[in-house]
Kinemage of the C-alpha trace (Angstrom):
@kinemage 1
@onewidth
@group {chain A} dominant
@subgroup {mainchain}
@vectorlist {calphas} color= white
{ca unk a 1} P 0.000 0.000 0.000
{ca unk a 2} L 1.304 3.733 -0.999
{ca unk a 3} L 1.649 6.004 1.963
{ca unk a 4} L -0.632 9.250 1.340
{ca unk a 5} L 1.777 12.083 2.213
{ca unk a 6} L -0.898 14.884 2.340
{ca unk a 7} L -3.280 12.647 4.910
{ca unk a 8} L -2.045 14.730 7.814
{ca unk a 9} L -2.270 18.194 5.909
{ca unk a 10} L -5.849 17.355 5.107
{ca unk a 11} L -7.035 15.770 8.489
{ca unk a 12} L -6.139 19.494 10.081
{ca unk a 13} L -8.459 20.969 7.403
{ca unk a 14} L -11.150 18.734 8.546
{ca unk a 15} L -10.438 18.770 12.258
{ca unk a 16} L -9.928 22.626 12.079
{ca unk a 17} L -13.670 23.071 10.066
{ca unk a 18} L -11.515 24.501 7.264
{ca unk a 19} L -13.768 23.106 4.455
{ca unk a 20} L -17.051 24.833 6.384
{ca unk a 21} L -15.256 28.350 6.780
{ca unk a 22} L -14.217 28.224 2.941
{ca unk a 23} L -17.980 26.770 2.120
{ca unk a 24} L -19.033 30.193 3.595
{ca unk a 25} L -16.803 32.451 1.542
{ca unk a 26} L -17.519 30.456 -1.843
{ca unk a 27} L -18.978 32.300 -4.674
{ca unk a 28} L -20.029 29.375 -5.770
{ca unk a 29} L -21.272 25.998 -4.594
{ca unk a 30} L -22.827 22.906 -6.170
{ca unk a 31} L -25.112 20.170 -4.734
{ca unk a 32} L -24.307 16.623 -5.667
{ca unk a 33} L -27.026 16.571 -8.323
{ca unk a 34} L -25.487 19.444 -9.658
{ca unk a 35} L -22.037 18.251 -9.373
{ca unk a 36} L -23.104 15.312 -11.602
{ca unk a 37} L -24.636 17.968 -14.275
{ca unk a 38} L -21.280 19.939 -14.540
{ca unk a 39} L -18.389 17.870 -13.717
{ca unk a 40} L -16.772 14.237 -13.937
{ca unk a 41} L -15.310 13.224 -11.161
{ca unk a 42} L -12.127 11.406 -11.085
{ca unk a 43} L -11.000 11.357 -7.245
{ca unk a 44} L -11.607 11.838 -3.844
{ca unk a 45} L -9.494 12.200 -0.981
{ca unk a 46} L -11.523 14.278 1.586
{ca unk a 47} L -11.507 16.993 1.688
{ca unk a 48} L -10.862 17.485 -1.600
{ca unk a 49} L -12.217 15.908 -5.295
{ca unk a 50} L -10.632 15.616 -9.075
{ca unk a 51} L -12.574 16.636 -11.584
{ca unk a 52} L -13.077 17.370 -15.459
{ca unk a 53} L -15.714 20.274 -15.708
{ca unk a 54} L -17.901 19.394 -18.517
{ca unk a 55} L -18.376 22.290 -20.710
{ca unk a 56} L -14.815 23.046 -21.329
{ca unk a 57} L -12.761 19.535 -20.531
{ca unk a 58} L -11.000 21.666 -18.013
{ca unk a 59} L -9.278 19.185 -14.950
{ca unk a 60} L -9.141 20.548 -11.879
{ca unk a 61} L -10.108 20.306 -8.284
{ca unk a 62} L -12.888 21.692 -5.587
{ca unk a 63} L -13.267 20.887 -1.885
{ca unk a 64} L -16.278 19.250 -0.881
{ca unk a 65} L -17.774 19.327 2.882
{ca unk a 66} L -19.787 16.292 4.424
{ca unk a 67} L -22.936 17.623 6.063
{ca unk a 68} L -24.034 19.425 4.653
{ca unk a 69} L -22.788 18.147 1.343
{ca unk a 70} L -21.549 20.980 -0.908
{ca unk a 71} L -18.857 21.150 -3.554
{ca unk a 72} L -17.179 24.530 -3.907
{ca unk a 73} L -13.860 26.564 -5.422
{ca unk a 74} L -13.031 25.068 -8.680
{ca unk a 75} L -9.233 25.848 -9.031
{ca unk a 76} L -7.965 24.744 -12.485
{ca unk a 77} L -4.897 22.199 -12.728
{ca unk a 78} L -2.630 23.762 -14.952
{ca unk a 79} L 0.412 21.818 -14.699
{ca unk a 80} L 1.390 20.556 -18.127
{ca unk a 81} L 1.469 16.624 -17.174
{ca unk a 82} L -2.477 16.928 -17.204
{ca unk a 83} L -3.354 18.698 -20.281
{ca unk a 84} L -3.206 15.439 -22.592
């Protein structure tokens, strides 16, 4: 088994209710349902998700929180290993 070296870094965003506090500032915010609509998803690893937004073929990533469940801050991967 691989060792995840980012599990600590994102336990203290749970633990610390970072996902909730960035939920609040988001300009935007997707239910599942909605998530489904505009985005593939390709990964999880809480707090975070992978995804391909739909209209553009864009990858990127968003954090997600729990309860309730809401999928915010699209940042776009730009690195050039992911643009194929």
């Amino acid at each position: 088994m691989t060792e995840d070296s980012t599990e600590t870094f994102r336990r203290t965003l749970i633990e610390n209710g970072i996902p909730e506090h960035e939920l609040r500032e988001a300009e935007e915010r997707w239910t599942t349902e909605e998530l489904k609509r505009d985005f593939e998803v390709i990964g999880f690893l809480a707090p975070f998700v992978a995804v391909i937004r739909k209209s553009d073929g864009k990858k990127g990533s968003m954090m997600f929180t729990h309860h309730p469940r809401f999928y915010f801050n699209f940042i776009e991967d730009t690195r050039r290993d992911l643009a194929d």
